[in-house]
N, C-alpha and C positions, 0 to 999 in steps of 0.2 A: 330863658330859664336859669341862666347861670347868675346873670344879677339877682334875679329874685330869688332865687335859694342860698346866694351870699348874702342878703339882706337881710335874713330871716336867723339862720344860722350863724351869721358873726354877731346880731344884735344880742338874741339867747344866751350865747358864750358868754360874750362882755357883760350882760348881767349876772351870770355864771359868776363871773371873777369879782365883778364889783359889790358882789352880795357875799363873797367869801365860801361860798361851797369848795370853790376847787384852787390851785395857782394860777400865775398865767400861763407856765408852760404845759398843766391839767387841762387849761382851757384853751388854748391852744388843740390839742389833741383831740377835746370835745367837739370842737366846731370843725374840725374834719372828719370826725368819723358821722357828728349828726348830717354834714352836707354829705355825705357819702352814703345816706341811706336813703337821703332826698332822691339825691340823681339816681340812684340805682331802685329807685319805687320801692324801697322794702317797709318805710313807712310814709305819713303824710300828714299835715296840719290842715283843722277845720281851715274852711274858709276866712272867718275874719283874721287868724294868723297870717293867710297869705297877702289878704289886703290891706293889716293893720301894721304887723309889728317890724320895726325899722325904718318906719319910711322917717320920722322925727328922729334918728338915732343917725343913721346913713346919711339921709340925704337933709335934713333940716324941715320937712314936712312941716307946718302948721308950728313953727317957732314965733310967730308974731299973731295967730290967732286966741280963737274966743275961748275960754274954761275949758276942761276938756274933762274926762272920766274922773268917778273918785279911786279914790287907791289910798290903800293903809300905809303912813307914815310910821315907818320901824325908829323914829328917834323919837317922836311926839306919842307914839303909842294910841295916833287918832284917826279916826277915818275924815281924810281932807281931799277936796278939790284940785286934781291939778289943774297948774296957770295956764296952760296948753294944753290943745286936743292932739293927741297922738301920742305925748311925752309917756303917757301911760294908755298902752293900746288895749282897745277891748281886743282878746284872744279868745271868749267862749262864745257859743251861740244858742245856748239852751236859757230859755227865761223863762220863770212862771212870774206871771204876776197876777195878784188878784183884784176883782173888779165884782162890784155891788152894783146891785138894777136899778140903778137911778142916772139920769144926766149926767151931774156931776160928775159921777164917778168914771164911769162913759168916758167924755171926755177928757179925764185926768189919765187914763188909760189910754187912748188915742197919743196923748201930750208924750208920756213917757214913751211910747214904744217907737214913736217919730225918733226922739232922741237915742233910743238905742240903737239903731239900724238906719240911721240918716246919711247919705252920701257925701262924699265930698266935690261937688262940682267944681273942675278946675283945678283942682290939686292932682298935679301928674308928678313924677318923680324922675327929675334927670336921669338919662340916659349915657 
């Protein structure tokens, strides 16, 4: 538990700080009082937070893999593709998507929701 809630909580920080919300030594402070509400259960992140975010930050997860989520570039002001899956983790897990009664669509629906919620077989994260 303690690797995984360093994971999580020093990844959130550091983009904390590297987004400019807070200092380092603000964030600093934040990443101990957030892991200090981990460990002591007062709150808790969905699922994909716990399986997604840090493992590309911490340990290098999926730095030589395939595209990965989109995510809005705050310099380009566009919504682009990262080069990497993980670099930018999915952390939500509510999706609505909608789908028309025909094949096609059917399937284009299938297509996507594989890609939302697809596993990483193989990808374990040093210990």
């Amino acid at each position: 538990m303690k690797q995984l809630i360093h994971r999580i909580c020093r990844t959130i920080a550091d983009w904390g700080i590297q987004d400019g919300y807070y200092s380092k030594a603000d964030g600093e402070v934040f990443y101990q009082e957030l892991t200090w509400l981990c460990v002591n259960q007062f709150g808790a992140f969905n699922s994909p937070v716990w399986f997604n975010v840090g493992l590309y930050h911490q340990y290098g997860v999926g730095k030589n893999s395939d595209k990965g989520n989109w995510f809005y570039n705050r310099k380009t002001h566009e919504a682009e593709r990262a080069k990497t899956q993980y670099e930018f983790p999915q952390c939500s897990a509510c999706f609505i998507q909608s789908v028309q009664d025909n094949m096609e669509s059917i399937m284009q629906l299938a297509s996507s929701e594989a890609m939302l919620f697809q596993v990483r077989v193989g990808h374990v994260a040093p210990i």
